[in-house]
C-alpha positions in Angstrom: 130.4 108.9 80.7 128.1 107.3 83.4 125.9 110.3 86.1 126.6 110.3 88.9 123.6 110.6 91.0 123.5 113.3 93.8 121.5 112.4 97.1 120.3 115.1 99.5 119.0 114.2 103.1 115.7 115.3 104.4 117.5 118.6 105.8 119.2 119.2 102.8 122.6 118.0 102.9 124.0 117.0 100.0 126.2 113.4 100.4 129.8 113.4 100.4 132.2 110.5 100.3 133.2 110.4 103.8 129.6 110.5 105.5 128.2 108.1 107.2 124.6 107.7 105.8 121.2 105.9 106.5 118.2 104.8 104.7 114.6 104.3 106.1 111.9 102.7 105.2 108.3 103.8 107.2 105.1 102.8 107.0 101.9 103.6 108.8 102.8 100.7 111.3 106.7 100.5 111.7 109.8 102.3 110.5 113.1 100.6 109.3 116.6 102.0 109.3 119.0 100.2 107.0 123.0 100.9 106.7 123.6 102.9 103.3 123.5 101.3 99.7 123.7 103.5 96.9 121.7 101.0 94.6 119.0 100.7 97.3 118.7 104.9 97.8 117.6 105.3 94.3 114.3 103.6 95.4 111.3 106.4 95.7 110.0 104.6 98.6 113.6 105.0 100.6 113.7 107.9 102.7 117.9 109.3 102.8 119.4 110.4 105.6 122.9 112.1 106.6 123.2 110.5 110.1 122.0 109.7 113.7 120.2 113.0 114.2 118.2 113.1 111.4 117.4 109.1 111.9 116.2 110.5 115.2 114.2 112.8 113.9 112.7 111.0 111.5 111.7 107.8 114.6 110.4 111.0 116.1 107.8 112.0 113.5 106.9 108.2 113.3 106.1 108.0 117.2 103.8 111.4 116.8 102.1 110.3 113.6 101.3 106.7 115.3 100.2 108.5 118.8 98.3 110.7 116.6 96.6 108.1 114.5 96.1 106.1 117.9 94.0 109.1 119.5 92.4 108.9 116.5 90.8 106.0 116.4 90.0 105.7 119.9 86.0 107.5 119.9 85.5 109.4 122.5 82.9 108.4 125.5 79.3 108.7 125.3 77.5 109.5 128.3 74.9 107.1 129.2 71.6 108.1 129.7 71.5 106.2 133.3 74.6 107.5 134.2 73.2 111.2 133.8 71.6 113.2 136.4 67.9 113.8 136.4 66.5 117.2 136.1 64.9 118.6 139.3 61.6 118.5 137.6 61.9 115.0 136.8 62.8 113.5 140.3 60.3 115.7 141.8 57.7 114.1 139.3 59.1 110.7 140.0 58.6 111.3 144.4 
């Protein structure tokens, strides 16, 4: 007798015959959504899902994480030293 394997979606729904499920694939770059195949959801680097909302959920973490990582990256702005004022004693000095 063959097992029959049991997949549960990312908010814990367990798969049925009658659903209508989705895969995803994500990276640190993109995210991929793929139409359900049982063969291909037995792959730990496929992420299951039970339907549209929890697809959207998922596309929503992806857009955080990648805003996220894009702040980030971006380093923040040094202040010049010309671009700061002088102390008073300084431009006093300098008349």
């Amino acid at each position: 007798m063959a097992a029959t394997p049991l997949f549960t979606c990312t908010c814990g729904v367990q798969k049925k015959t009658s659903n209508h499920w989705i895969l995803a694939v994500t990276s640190a770059q993109d995210v991929k959504f793929m139409p359900w195949d049982a063969k291909l959801a037995l792959e730990d680097h496929v992420i299951v899902l039970c339907g549209e909302r929890c697809a959207a959920a998922l596309l929503s973490r992806c857009l955080g994480d990648w805003k996220a990582s894009e702040y980030a990256a971006v380093p923040a702005p040094v202040a010049s030293a010309a671009a700061s004022p002088q102390p008073a004693a300084a431009a006093s000095a300098a008349a």
